[in-house]
FIBA-816819 format. One record per residue (C-alpha): x, y, z. Coordinates in nm, 4 decimals, always signed. Layout:
REM FIBA-816819
[site [X,Y,Z]]
...
***
This chain:
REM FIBA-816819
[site [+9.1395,-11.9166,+13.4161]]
[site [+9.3247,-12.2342,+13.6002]]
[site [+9.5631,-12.4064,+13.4673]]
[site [+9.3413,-12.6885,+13.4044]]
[site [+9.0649,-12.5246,+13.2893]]
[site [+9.3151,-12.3754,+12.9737]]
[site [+9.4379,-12.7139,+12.9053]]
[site [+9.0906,-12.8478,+12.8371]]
[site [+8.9912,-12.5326,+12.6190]]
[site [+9.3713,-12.6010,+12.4221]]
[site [+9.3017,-12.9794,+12.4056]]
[site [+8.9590,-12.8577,+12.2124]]
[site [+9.0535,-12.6704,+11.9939]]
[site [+9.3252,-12.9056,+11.9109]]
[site [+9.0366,-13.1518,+11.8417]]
[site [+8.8361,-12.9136,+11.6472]]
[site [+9.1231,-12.7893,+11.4000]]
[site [+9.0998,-12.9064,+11.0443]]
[site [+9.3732,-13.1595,+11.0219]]
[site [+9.6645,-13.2018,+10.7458]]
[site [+9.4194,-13.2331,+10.3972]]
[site [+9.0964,-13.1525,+10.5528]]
[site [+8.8535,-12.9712,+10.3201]]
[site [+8.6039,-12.8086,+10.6154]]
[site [+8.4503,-12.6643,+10.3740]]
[site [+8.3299,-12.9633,+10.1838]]
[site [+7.9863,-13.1774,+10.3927]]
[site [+8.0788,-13.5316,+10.4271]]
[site [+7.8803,-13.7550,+10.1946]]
[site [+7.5750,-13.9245,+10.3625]]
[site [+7.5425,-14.1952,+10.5551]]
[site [+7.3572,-14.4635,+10.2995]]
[site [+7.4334,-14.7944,+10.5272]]
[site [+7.1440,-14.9323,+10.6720]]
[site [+7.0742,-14.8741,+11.0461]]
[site [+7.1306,-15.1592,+11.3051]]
[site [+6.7654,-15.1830,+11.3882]]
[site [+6.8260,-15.4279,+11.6404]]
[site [+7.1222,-15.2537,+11.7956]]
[site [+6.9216,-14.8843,+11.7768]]
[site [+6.6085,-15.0610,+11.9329]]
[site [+6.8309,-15.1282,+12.2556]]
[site [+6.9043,-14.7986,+12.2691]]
[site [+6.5564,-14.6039,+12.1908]]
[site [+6.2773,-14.9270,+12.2514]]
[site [+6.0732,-15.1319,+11.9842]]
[site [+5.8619,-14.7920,+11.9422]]
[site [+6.1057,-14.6725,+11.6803]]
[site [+6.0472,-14.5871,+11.3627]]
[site [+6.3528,-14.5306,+11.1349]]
[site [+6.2854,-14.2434,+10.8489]]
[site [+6.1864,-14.2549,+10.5030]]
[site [+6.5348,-14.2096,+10.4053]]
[site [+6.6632,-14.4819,+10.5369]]
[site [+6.7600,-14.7652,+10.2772]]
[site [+6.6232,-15.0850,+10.3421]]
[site [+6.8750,-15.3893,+10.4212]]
[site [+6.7147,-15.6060,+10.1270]]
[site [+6.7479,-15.5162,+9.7824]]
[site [+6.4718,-15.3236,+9.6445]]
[site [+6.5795,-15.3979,+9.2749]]
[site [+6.6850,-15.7698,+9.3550]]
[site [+6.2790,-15.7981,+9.4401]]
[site [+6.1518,-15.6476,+9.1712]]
[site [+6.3847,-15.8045,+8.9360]]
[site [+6.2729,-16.1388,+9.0585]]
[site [+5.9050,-16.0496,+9.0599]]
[site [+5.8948,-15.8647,+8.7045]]
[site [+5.5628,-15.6620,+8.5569]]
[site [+5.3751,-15.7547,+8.3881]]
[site [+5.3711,-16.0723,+8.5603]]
[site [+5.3784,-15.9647,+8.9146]]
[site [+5.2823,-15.5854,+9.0478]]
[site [+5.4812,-15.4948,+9.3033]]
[site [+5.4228,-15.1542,+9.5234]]
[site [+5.6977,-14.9021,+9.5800]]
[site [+5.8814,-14.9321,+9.9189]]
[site [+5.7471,-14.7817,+10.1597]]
[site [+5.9649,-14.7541,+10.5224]]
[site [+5.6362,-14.7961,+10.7379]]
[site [+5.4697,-15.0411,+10.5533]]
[site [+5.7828,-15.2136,+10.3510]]
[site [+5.6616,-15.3537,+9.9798]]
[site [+5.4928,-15.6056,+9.8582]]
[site [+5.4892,-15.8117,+9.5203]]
[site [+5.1970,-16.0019,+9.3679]]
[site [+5.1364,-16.3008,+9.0575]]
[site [+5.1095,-16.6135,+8.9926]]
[site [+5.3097,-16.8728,+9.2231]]
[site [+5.4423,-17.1578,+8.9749]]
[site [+5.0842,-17.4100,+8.9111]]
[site [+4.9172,-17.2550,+9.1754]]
[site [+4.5819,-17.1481,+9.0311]]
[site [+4.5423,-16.8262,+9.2155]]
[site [+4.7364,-16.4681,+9.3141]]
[site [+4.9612,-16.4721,+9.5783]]
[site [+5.0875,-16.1828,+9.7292]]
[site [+5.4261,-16.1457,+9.9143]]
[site [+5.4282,-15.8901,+10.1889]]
[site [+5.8007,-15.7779,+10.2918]]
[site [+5.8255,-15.5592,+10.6227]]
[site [+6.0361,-15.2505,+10.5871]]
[site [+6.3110,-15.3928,+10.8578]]
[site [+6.3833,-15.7013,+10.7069]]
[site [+6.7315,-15.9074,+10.6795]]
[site [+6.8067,-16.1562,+10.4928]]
[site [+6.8861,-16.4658,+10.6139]]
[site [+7.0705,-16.8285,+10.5298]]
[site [+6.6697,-16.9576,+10.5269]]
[site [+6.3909,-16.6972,+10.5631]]
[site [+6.0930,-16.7906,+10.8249]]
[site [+5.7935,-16.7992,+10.5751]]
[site [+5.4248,-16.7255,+10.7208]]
[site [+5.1514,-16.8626,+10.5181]]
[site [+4.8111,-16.7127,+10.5574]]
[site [+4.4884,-16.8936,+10.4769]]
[site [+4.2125,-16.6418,+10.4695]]
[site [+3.8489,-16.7088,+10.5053]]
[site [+3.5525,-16.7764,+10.2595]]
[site [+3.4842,-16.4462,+10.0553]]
[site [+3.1068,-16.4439,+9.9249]]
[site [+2.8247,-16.1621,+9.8028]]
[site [+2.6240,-16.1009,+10.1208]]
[site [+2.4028,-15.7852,+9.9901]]
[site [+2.2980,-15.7859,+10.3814]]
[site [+2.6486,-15.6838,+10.4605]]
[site [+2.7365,-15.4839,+10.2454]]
[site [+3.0282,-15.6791,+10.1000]]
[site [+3.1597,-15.7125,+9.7640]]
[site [+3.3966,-15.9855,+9.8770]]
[site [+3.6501,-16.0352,+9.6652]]
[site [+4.0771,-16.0840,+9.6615]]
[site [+4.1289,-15.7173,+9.6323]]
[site [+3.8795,-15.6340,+9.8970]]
[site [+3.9678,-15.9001,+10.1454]]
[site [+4.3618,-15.7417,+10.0873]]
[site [+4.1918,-15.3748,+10.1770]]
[site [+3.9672,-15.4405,+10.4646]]
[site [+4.2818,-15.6284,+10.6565]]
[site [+4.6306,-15.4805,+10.7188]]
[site [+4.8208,-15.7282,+10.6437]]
[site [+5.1688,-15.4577,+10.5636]]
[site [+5.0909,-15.2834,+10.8625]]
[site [+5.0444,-15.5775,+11.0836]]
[site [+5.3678,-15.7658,+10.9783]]
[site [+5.6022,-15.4150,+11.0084]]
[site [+5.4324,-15.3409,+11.3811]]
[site [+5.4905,-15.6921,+11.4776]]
[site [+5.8983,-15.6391,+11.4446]]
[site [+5.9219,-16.0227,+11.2785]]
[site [+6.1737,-16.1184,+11.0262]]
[site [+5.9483,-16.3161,+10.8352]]
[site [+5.7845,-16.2952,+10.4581]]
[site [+5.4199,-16.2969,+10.4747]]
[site [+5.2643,-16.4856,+10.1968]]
[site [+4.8720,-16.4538,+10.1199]]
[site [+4.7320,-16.6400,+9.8094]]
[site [+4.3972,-16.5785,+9.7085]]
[site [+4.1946,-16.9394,+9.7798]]
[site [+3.8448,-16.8282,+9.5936]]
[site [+3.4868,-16.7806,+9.6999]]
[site [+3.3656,-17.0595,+9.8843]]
[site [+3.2045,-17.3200,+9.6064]]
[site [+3.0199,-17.6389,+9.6681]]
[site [+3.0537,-17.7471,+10.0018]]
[site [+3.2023,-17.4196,+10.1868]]
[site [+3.5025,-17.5191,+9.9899]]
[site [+3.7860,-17.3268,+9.8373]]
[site [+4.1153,-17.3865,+9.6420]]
[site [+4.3111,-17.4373,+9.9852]]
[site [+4.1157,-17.7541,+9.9825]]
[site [+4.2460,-17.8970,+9.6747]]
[site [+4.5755,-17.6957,+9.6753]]
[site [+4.7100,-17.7344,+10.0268]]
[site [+4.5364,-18.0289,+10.1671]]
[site [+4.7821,-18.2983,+10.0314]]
[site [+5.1192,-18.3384,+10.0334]]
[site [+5.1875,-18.2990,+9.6769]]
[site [+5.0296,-17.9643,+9.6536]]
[site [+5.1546,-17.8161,+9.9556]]
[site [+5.4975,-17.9108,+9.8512]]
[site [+5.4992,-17.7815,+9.5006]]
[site [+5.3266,-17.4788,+9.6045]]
[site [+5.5966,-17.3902,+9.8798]]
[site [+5.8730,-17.4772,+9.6414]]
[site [+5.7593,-17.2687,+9.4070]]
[site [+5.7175,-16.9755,+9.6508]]
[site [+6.0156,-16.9993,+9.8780]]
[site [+6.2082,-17.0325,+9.5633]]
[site [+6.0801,-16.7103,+9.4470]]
[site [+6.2163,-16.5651,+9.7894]]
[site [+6.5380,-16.6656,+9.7310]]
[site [+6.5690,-16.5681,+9.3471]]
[site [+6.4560,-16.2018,+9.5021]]
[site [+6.7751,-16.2485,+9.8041]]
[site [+6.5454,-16.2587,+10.0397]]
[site [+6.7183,-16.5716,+10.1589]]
[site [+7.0342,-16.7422,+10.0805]]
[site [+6.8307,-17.0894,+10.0675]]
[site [+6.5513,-17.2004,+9.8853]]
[site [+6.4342,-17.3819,+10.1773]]
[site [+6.2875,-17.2312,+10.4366]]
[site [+6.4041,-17.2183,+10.8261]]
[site [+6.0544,-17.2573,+10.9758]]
[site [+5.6776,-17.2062,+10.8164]]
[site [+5.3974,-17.0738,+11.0565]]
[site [+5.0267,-17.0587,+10.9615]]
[site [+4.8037,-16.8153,+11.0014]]
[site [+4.4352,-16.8061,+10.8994]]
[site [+4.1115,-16.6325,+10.9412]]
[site [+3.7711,-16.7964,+10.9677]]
[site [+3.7297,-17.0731,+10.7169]]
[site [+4.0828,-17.0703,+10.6293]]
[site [+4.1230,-17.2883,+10.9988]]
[site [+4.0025,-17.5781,+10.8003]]
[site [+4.2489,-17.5703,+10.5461]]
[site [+4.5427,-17.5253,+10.8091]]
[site [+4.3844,-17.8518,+10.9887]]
[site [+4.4072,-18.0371,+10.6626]]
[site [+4.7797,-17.9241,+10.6792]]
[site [+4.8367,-18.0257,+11.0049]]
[site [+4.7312,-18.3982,+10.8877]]
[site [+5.0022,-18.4145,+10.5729]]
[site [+5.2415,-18.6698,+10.6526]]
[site [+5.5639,-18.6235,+10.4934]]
[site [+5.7314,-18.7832,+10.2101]]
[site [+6.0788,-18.9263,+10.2259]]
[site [+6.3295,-18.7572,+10.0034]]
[site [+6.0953,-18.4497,+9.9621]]
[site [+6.1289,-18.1601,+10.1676]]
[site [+5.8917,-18.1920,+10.4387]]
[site [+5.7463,-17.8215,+10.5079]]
[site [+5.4914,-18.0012,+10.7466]]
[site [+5.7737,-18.0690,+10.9405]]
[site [+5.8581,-17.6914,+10.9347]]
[site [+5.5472,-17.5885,+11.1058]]
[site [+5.5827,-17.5368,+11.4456]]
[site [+5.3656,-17.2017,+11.4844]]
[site [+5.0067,-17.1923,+11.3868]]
[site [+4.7514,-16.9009,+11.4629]]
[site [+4.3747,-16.8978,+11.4265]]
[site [+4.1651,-16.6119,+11.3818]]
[site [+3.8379,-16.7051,+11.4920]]
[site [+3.8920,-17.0182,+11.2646]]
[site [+3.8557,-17.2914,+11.5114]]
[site [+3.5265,-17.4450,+11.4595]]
[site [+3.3781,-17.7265,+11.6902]]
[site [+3.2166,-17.8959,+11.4185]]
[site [+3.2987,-17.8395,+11.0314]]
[site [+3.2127,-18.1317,+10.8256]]
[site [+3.0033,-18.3558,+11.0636]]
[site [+3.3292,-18.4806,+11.2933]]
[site [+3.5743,-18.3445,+11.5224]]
[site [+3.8184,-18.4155,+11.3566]]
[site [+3.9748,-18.0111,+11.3257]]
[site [+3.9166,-18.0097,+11.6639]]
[site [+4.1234,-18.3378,+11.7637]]
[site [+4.4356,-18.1961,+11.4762]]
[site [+4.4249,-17.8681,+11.6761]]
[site [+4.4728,-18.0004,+11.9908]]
[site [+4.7154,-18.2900,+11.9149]]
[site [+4.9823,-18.0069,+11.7010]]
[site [+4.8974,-17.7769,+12.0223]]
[site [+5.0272,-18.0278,+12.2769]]
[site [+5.3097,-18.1122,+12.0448]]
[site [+5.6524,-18.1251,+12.3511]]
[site [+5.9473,-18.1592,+12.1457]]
[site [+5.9940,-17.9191,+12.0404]]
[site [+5.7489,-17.7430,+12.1939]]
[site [+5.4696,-17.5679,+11.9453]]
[site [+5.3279,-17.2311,+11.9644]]
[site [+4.9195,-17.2542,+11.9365]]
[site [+4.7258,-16.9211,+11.9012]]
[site [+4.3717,-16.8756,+11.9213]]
[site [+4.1526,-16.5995,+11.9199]]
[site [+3.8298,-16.6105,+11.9099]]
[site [+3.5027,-16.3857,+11.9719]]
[site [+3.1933,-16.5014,+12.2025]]
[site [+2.9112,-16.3912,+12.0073]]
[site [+2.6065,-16.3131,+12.2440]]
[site [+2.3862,-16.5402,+11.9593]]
[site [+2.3975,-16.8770,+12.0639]]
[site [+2.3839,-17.0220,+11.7277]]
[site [+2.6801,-16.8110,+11.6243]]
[site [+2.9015,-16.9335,+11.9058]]
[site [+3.0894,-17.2120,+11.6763]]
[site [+3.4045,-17.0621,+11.7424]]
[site [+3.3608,-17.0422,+12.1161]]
[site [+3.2724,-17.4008,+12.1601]]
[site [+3.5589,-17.4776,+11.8890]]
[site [+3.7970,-17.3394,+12.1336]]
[site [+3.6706,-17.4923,+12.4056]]
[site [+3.6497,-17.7928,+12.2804]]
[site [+4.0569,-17.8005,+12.1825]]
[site [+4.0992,-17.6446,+12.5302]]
[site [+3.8772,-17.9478,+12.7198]]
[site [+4.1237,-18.1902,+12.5242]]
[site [+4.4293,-18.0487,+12.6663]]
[site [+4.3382,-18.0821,+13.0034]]
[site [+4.2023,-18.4667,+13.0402]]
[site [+4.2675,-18.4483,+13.3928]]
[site [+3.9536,-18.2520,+13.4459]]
[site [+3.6313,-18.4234,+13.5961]]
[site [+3.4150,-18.5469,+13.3140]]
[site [+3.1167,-18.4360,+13.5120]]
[site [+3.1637,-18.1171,+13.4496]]
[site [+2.8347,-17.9041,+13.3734]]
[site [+2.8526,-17.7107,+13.0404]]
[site [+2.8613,-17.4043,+13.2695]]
[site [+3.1031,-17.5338,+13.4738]]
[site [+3.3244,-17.5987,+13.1766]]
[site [+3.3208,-17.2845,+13.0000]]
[site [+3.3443,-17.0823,+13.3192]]
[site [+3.6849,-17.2648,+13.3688]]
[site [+3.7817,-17.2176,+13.0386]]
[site [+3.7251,-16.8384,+13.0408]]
[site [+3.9466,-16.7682,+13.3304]]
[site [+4.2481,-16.9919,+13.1377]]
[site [+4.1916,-16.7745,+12.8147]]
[site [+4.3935,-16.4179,+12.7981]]
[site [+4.2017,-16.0603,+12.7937]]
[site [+4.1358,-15.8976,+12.4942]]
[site [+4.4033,-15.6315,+12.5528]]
[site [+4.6706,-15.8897,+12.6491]]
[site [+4.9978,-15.7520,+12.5577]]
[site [+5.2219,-15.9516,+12.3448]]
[site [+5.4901,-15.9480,+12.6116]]
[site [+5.2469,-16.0806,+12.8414]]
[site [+5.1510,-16.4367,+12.6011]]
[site [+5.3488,-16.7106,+12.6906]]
[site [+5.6525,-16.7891,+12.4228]]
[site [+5.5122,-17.1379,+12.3557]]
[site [+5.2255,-17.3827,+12.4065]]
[site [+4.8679,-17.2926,+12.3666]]
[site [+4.7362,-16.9693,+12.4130]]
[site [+4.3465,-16.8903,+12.3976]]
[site [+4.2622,-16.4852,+12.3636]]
[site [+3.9092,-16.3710,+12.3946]]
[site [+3.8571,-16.0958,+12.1610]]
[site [+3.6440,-15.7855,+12.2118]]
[site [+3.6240,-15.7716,+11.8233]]
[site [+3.3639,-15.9354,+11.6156]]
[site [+3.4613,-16.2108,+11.3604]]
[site [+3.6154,-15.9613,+11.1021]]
[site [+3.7953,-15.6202,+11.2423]]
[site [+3.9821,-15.9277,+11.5301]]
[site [+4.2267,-16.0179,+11.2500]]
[site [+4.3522,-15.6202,+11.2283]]
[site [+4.3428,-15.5814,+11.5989]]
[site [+4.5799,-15.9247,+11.7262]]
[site [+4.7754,-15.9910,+11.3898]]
[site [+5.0695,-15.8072,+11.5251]]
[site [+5.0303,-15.8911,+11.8327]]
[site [+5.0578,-16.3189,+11.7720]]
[site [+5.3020,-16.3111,+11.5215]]
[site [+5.5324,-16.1306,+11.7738]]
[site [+5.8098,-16.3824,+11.9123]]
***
């Protein structure tokens, strides 16, 4: 052997000795720190998925403590799904459930996402019970939020079956400034009794909704703040539809004209997501022409001759694929995706996919 090459083999098993009051026989006690997600996904990619074992970087008995039983259920955590906790939100009269992704942090003021879901009603035809529990079954709404990779509680609280008038407790609840603001205190103070968030105000509120719920986030949209109150309409600066852009709603435009004016919003800019499905039926194309009808208002510089043929050929080469990656959508402004899913399974299939920043 070289010289060299027996200095290397001395220098390791210098390393590898047991040092002055070593006990090599003893295992060293277990890592229980939470991994660096963020640092690890450098490393290895967003595809990882960090094992059961890991402990989360909230606290699991902070949550629970904050949302006690009987009161609230909340599930076990779960390091694929996360957990999530459900009750009764201050006045609000209604469930809400909290959905917390397995990699969440918490923050000096958490980002809040409230979703709006649609109308839930017996149709014997479909085959749908329709109610709270199912609607929280049939979408994957856990799943969704942990593949997306944001740091962001998702809140869902249960708005009814539609009543007189298509019409829900979002309606009543959310479409005034009074209600929205109570209901949001109540909530993000919840998040921050749980240390979920060092604030009980929150950094930023986005809005998601599916279907009818579009109607309620356009009655949002219209809330004008009031001074000396904390303004969570000023917070919103993300909203997403799912299939929830209707042209016409209540014998106006109005929806439309709110959806267009928050989607060409400059300073700071707004992110506007739509997806919608073309249904072959022409009298189930309300969502189509919804779109297109916010999309026609963004771009007044087109002719105003335009055929309705004309139109909505332009308008489908501006819109994204159905398979549009979510590193392919734009970071802000409006963005119009035309689903290959009908009205219900689209919400599983983009969720993840728009609320990824």
């Amino acid at each position: 052997m070289s010289g060299s090459g027996a200095a290397l083999v001395a220098a390791l098993l210098t390393l590898l000795a047991p040092h002055a009051g070593a006990q090599p026989d003893v295992c060293p006690r277990p890592n229980t720190q939470p991994l660096d997600l963020e640092a690890t996904r450098k490393i290895f990619g967003p595809g990882l998925v960090a094992p059961q074992t890991l402990a989360p970087a909230f606290d699991v008995a902070a949550v629970v403590k904050a949302f006690p039983a009987p009161k609230y259920r909340c599930t076990v955590f779960n390091r694929t799904t996360g957990m999530s906790c459900r009750g009764k939100v201050g006045r609000y009269p209604g469930d809400v459930t909290f959905f917390i992704p397995p990699d969440y942090r918490p923050t000096d003021k958490t980002d809040l996402v409230l979703h709006l879901h649609g109308l839930y009603q017996p149709r014997a035809n479909l085959g749908r019970k329709d109610t709270y529990d199912d609607m929280l079954k049939e979408f994957s709404f856990a799943e969704s939020l942990a593949r997306s990779g944001r740091n962001s509680i998702l809140i869902v609280p249960d708005g009814g079956p539609g009543g007189k008038e298509n019409k829900n407790k979002f309606d009543s609840e959310f479409g005034n400034e009074a209600g929205l603001r109570r209901f949001m205190d109540a909530a993000s103070g919840l998040v921050q009794k749980a240390g979920l968030s060092r604030s009980a105000e929150p950094g930023a509120l986005a809005l998601t909704a599916h279907s009818r719920g579009g109607a309620a986030v356009a009655e949002i949209l219209r809330i004008q703040c009031v001074p000396k109150q904390t303004c969570y309409r000023g917070a919103i600066k993300d909203v997403s539809l799912f299939d929830a852009a209707y042209d016409v709603t209540d014998g106006t435009h109005k929806n439309v004209d709110t959806f267009a004016e928050f989607a060409a919003e400059k300073n700071p800019p707004t992110r506007f997501r739509s997806v919608y499905y073309h249904d072959a039926d022409p009298n189930r194309q309300g969502t189509l022409n919804g779109n297109l009808a916010i999309w026609r208002k963004l771009h007044p510089e087109l002719p105003a001759n335009l055929t309705d043929d004309e139109l909505q050929t332009r308008f489908k080469a501006a819109t994204l694929g159905s398979d549009t990656p979510a590193t392919a959508i734009p970071a802000d402004g409006p963005v119009f995706i035309n689903s290959d899913q009908e009205h219900y399974p689209l919400l599983n299939k983009y969720l993840d996919t728009v609320l990824q920043r």
